[in-house]
N, CA, C and O atoms as a GROMACS GRO file, in nm:
protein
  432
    1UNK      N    1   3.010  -7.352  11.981
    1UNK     CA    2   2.949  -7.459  12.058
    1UNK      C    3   2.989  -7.449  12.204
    1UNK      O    4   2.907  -7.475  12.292
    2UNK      N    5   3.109  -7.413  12.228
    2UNK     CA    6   3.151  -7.390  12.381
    2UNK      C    7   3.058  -7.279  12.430
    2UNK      O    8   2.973  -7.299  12.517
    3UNK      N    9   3.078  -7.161  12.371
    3UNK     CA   10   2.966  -7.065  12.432
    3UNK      C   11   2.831  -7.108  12.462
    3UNK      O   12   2.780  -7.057  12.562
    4UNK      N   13   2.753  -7.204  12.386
    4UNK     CA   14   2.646  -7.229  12.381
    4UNK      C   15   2.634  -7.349  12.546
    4UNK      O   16   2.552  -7.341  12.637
    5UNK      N   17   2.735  -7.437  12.532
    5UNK     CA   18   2.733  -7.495  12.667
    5UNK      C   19   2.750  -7.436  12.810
    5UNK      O   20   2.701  -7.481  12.914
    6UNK      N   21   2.854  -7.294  12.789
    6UNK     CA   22   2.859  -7.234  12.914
    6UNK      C   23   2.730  -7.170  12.941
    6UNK      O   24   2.679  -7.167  13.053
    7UNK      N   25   2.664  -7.105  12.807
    7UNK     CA   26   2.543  -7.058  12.844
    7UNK      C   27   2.432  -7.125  12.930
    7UNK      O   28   2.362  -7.078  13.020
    8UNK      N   29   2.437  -7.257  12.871
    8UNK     CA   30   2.289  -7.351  12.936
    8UNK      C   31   2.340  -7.408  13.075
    8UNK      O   32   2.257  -7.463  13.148
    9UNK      N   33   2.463  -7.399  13.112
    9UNK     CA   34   2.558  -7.445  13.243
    9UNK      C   35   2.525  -7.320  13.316
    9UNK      O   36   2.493  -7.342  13.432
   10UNK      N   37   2.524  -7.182  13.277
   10UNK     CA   38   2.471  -7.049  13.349
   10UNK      C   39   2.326  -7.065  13.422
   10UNK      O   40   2.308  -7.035  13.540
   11UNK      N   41   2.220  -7.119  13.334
   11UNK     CA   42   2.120  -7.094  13.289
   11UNK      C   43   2.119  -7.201  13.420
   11UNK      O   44   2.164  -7.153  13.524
   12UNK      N   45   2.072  -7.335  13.426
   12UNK     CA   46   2.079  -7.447  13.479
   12UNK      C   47   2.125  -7.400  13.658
   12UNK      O   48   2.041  -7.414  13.747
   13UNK      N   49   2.274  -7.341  13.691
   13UNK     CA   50   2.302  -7.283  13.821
   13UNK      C   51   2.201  -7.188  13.864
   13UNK      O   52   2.140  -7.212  13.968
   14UNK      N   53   2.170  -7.069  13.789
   14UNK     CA   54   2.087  -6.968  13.798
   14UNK      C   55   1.940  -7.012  13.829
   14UNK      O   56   1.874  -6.933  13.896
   15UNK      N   57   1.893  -7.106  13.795
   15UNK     CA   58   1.775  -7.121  13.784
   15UNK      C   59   1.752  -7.217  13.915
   15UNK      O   60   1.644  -7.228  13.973
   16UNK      N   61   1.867  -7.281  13.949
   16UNK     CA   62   1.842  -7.368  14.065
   16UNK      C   63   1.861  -7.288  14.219
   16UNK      O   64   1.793  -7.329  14.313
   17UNK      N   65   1.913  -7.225  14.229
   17UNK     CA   66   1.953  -7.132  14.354
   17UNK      C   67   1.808  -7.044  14.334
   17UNK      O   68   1.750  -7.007  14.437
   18UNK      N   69   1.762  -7.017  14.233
   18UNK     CA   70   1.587  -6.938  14.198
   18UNK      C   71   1.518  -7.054  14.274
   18UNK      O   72   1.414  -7.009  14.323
   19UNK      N   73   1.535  -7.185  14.304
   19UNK     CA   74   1.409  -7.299  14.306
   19UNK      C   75   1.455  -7.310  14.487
   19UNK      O   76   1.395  -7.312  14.594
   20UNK      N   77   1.621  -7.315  14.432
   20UNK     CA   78   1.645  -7.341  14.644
   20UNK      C   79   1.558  -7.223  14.732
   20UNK      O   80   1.499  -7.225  14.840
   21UNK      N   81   1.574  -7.148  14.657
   21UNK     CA   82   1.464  -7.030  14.789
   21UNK      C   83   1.347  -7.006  14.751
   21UNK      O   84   1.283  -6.936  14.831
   22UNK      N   85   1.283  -7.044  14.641
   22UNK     CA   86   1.142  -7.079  14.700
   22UNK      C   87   1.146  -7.220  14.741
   22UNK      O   88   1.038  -7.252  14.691
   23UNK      N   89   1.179  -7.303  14.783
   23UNK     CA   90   1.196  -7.404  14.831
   23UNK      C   91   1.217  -7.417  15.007
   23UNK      O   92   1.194  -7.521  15.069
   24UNK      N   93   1.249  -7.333  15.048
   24UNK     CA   94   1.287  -7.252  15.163
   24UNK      C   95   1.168  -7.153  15.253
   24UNK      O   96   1.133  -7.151  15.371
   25UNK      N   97   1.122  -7.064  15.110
   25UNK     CA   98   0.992  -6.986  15.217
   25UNK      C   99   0.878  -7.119  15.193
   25UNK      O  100   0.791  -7.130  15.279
   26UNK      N  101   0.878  -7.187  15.113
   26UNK     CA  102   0.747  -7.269  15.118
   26UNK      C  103   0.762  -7.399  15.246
   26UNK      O  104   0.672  -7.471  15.288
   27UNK      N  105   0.873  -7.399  15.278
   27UNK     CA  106   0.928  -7.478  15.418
   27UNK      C  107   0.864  -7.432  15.540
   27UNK      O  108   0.808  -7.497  15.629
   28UNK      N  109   0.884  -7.303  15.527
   28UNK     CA  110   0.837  -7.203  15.634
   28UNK      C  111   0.696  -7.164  15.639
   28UNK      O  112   0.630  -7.139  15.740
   29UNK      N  113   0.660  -7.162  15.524
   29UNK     CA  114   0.502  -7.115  15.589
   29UNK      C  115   0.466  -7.292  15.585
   29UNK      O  116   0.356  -7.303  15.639
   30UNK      N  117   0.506  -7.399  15.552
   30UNK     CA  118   0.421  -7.495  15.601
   30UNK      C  119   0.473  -7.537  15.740
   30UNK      O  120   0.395  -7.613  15.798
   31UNK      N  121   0.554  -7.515  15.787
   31UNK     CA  122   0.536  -7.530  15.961
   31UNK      C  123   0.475  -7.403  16.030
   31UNK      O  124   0.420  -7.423  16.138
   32UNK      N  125   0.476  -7.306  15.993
   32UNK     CA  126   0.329  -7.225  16.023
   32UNK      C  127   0.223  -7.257  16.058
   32UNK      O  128   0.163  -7.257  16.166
   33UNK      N  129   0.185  -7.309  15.882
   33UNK     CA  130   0.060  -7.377  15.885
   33UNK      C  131   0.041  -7.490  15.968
   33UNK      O  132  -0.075  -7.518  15.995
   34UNK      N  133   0.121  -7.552  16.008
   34UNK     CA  134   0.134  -7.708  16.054
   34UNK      C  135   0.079  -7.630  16.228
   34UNK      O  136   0.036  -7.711  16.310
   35UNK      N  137   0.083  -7.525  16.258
   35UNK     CA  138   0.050  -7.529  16.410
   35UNK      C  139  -0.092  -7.424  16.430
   35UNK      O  140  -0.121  -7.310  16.395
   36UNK      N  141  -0.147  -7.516  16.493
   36UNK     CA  142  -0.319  -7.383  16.505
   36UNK      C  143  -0.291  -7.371  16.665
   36UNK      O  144  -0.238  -7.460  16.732
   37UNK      N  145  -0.338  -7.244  16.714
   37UNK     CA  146  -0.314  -7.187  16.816
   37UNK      C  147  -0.481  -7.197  16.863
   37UNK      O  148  -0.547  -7.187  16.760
   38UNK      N  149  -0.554  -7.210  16.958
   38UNK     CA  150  -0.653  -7.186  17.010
   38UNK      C  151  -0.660  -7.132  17.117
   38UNK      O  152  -0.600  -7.206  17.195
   39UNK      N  153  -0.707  -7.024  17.184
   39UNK     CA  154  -0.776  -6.945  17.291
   39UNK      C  155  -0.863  -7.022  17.358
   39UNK      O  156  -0.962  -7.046  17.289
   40UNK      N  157  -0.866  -7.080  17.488
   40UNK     CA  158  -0.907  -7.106  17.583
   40UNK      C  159  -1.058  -7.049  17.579
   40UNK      O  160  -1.162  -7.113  17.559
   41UNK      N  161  -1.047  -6.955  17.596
   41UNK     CA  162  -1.190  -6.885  17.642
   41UNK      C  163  -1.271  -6.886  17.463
   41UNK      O  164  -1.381  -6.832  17.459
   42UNK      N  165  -1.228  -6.934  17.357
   42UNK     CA  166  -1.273  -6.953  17.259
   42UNK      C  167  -1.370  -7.059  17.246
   42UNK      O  168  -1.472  -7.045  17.178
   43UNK      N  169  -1.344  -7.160  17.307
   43UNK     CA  170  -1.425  -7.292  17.344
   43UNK      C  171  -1.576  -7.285  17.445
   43UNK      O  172  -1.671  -7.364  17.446
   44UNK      N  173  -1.548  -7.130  17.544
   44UNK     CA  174  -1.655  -7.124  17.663
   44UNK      C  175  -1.780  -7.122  17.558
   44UNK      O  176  -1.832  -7.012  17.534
   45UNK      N  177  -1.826  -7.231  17.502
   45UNK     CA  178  -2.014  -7.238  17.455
   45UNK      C  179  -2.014  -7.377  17.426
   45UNK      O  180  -1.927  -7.464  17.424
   46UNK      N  181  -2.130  -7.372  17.406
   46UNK     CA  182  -2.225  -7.518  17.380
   46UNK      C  183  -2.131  -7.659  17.349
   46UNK      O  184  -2.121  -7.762  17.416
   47UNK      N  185  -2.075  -7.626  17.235
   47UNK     CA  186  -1.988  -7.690  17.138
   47UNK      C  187  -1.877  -7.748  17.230
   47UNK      O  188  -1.859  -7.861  17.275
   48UNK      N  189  -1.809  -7.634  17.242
   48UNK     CA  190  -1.659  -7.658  17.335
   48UNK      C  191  -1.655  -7.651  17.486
   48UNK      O  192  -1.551  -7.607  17.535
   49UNK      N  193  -1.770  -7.693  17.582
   49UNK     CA  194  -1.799  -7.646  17.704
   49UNK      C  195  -1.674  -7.786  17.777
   49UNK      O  196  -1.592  -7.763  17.866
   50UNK      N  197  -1.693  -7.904  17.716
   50UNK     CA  198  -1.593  -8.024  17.817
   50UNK      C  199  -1.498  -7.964  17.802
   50UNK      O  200  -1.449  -7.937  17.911
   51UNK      N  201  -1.432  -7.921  17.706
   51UNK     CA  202  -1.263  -7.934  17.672
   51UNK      C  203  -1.253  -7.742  17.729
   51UNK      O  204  -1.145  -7.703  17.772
   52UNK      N  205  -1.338  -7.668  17.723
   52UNK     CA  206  -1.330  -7.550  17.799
   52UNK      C  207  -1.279  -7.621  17.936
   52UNK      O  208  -1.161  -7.646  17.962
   53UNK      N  209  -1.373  -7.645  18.003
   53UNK     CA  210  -1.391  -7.679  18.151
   53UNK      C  211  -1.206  -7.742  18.189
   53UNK      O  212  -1.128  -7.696  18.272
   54UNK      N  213  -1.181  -7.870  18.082
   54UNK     CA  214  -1.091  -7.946  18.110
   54UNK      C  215  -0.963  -7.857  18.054
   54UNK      O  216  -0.856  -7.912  18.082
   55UNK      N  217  -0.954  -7.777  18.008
   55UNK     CA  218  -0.787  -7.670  17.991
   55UNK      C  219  -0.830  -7.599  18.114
   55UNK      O  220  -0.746  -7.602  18.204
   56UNK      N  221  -0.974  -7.517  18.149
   56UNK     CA  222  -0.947  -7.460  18.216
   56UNK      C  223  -0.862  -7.484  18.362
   56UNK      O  224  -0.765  -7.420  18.404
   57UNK      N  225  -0.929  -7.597  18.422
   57UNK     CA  226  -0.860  -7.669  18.540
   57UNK      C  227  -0.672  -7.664  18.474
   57UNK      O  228  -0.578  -7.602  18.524
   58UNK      N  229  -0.670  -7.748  18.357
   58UNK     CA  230  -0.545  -7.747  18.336
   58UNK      C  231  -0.446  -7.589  18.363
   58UNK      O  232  -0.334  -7.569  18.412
   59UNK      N  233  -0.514  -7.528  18.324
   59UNK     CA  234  -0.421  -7.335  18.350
   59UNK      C  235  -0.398  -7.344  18.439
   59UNK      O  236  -0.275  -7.334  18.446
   60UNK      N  237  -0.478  -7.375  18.617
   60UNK     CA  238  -0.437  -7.360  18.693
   60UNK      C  239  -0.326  -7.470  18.798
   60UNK      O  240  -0.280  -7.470  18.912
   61UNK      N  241  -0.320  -7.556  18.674
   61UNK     CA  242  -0.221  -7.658  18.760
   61UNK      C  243  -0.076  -7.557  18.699
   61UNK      O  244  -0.077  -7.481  18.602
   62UNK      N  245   0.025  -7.584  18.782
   62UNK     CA  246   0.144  -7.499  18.711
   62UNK      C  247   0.229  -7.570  18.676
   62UNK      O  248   0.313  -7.532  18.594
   63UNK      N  249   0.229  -7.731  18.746
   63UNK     CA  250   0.274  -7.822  18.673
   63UNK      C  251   0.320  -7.870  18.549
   63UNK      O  252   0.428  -7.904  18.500
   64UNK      N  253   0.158  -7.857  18.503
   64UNK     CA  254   0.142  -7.901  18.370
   64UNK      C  255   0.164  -7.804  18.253
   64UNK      O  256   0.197  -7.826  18.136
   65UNK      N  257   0.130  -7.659  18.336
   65UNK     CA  258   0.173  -7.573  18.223
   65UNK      C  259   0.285  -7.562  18.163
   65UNK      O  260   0.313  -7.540  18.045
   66UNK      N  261   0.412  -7.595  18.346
   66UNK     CA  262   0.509  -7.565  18.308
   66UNK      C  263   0.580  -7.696  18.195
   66UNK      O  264   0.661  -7.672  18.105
   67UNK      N  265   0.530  -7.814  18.225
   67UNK     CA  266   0.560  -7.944  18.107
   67UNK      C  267   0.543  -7.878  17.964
   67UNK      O  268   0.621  -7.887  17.870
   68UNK      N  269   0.375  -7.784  17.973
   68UNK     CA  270   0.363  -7.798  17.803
   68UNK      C  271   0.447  -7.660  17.750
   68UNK      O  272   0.471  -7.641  17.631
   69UNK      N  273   0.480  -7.583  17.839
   69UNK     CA  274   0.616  -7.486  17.791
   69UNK      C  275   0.713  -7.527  17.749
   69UNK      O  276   0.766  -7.491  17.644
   70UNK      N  277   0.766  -7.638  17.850
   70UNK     CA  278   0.899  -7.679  17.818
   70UNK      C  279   0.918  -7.787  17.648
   70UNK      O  280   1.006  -7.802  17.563
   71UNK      N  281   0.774  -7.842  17.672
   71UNK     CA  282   0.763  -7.890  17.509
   71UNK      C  283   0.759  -7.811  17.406
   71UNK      O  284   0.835  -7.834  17.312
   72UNK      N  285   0.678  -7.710  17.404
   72UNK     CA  286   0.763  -7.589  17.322
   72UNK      C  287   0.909  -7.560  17.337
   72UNK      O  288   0.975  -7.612  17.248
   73UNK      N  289   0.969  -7.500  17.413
   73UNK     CA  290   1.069  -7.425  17.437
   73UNK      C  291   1.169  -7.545  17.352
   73UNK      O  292   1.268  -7.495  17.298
   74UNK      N  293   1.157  -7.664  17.340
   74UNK     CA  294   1.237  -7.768  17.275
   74UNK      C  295   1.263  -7.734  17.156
   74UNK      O  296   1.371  -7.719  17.099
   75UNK      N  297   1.124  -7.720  17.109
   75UNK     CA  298   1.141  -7.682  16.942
   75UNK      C  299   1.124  -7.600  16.892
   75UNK      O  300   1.010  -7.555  16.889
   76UNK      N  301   1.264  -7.517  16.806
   76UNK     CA  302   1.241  -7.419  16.779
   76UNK      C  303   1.108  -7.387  16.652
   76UNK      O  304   1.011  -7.312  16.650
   77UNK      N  305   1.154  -7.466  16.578
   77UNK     CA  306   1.032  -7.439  16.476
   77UNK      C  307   0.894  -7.378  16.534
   77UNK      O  308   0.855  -7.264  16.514
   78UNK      N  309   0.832  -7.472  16.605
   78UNK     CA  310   0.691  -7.430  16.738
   78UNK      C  311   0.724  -7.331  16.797
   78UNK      O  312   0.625  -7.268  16.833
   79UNK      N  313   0.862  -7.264  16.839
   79UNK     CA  314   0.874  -7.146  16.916
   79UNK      C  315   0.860  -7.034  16.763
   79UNK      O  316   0.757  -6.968  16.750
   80UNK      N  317   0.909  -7.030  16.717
   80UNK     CA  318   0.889  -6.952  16.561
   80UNK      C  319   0.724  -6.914  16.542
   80UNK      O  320   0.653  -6.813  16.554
   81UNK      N  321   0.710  -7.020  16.513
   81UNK     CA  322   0.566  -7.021  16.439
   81UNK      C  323   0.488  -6.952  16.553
   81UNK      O  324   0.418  -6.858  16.516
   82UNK      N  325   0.488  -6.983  16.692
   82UNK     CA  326   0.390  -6.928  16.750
   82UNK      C  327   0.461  -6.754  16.837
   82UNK      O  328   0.393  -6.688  16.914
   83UNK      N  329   0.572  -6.726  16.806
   83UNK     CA  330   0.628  -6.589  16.752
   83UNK      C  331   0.545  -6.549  16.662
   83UNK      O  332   0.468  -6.456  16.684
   84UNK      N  333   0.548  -6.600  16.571
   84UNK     CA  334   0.507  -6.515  16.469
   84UNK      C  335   0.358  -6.477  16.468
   84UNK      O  336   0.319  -6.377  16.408
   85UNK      N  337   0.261  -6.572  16.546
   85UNK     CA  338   0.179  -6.564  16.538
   85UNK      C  339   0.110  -6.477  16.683
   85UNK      O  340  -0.008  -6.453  16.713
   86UNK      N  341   0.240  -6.446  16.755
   86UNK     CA  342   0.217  -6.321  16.887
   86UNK      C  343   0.162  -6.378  17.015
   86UNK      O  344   0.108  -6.326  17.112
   87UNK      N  345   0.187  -6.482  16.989
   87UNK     CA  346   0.194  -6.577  17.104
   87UNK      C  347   0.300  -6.573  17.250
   87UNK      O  348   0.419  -6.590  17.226
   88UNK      N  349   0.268  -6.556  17.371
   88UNK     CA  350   0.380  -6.558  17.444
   88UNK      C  351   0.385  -6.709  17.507
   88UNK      O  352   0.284  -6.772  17.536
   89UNK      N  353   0.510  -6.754  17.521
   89UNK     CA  354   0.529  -6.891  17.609
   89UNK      C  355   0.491  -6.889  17.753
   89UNK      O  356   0.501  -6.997  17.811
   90UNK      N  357   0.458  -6.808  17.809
   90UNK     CA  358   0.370  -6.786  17.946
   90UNK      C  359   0.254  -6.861  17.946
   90UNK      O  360   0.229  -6.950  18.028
   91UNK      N  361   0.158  -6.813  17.822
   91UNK     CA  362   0.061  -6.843  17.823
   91UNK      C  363   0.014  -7.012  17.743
   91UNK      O  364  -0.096  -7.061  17.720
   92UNK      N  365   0.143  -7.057  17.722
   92UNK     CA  366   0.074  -7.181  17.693
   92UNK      C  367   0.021  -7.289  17.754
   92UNK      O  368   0.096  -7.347  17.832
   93UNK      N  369  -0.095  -7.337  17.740
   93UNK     CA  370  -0.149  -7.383  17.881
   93UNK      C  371  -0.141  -7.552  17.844
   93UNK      O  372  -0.113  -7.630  17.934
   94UNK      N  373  -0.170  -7.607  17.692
   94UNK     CA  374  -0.128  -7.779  17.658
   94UNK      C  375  -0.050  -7.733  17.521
   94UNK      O  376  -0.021  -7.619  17.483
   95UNK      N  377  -0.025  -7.860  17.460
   95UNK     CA  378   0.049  -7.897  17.331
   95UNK      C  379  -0.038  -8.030  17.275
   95UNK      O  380  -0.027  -8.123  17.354
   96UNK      N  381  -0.094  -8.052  17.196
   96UNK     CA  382  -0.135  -8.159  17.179
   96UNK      C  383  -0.087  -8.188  16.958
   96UNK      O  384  -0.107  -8.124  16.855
   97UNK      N  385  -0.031  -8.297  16.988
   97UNK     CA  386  -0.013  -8.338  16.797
   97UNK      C  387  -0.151  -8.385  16.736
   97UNK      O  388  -0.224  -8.471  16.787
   98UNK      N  389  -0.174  -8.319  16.624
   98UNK     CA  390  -0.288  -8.316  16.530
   98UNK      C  391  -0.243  -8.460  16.485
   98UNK      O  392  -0.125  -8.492  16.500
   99UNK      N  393  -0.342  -8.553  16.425
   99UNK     CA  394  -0.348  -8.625  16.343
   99UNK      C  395  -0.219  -8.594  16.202
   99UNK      O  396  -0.105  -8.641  16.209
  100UNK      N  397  -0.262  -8.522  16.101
  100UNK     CA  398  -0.152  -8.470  16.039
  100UNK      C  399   0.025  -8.497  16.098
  100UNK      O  400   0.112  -8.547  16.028
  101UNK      N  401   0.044  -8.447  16.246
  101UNK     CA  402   0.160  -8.462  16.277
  101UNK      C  403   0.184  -8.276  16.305
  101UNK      O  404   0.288  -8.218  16.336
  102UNK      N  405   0.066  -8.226  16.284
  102UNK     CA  406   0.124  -8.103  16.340
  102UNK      C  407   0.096  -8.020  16.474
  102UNK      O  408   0.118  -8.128  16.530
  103UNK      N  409   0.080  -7.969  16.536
  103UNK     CA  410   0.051  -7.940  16.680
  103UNK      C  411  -0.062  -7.806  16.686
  103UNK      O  412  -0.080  -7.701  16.624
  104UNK      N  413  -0.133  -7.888  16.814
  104UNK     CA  414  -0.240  -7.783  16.859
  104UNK      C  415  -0.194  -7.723  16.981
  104UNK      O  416  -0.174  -7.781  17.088
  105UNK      N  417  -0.178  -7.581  16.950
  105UNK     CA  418  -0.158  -7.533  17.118
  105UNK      C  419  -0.293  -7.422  17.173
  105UNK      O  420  -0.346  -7.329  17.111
  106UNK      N  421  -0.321  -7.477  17.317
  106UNK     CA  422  -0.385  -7.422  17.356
  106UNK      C  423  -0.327  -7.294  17.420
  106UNK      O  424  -0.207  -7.304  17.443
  107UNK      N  425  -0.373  -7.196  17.449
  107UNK     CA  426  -0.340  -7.095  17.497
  107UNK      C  427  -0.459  -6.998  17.617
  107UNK      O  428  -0.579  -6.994  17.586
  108UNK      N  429  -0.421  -6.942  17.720
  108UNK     CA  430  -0.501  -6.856  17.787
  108UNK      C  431  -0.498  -6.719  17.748
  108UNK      O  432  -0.569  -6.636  17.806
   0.00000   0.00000   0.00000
């Protein structure tokens, strides 16, 4: 009976350190997911012509670019995710939070 308890006490540790790391990459790709990146010049048509027009002015203020960098550069998670996604912090031109709670960055 002792063997049988150390066994399911094995079983029980083993299986939970198995759940902590998928518990861990599924952390990670949902702040991934949590950030959509958009291209500037993706918007130049019909559809997206205001909010084209209105980042574009925004790129050239350096002001503001430099604000929505520094709102990145805060968090690492947002610096990650948009690493990974080959993004440089130069080019971020706003930051705006999605409904959800997760962030839209515009980019040039």
């Amino acid at each position: 009976m002792n063997n049988a308890i150390k066994i399911a006490l094995a079983s029980v540790l083993a299986l939970g350190s198995v759940s902590g790391g998928a518990f861990a990459q599924t952390a990670a790709v949902t702040a991934e997911q949590n950030v959509s990146v958009i291209r500037i010049d993706s918007l130049n048509n019909d559809a997206g012509r205001s909010e084209y027009d209105r980042l574009t002015q925004m790129s050239s203020n350096q002001a503001g670019m430099a604000e929505a960098q520094a709102m990145v550069s805060a968090d690492p998670m947002l610096v990650a995710a948009l690493e990974s996604q080959n993004v440089q912090l130069t080019n971020v031109v706003h930051v705006q939070t999605a409904a959800n709670g997760g962030k839209v960055v515009y980019v040039r």
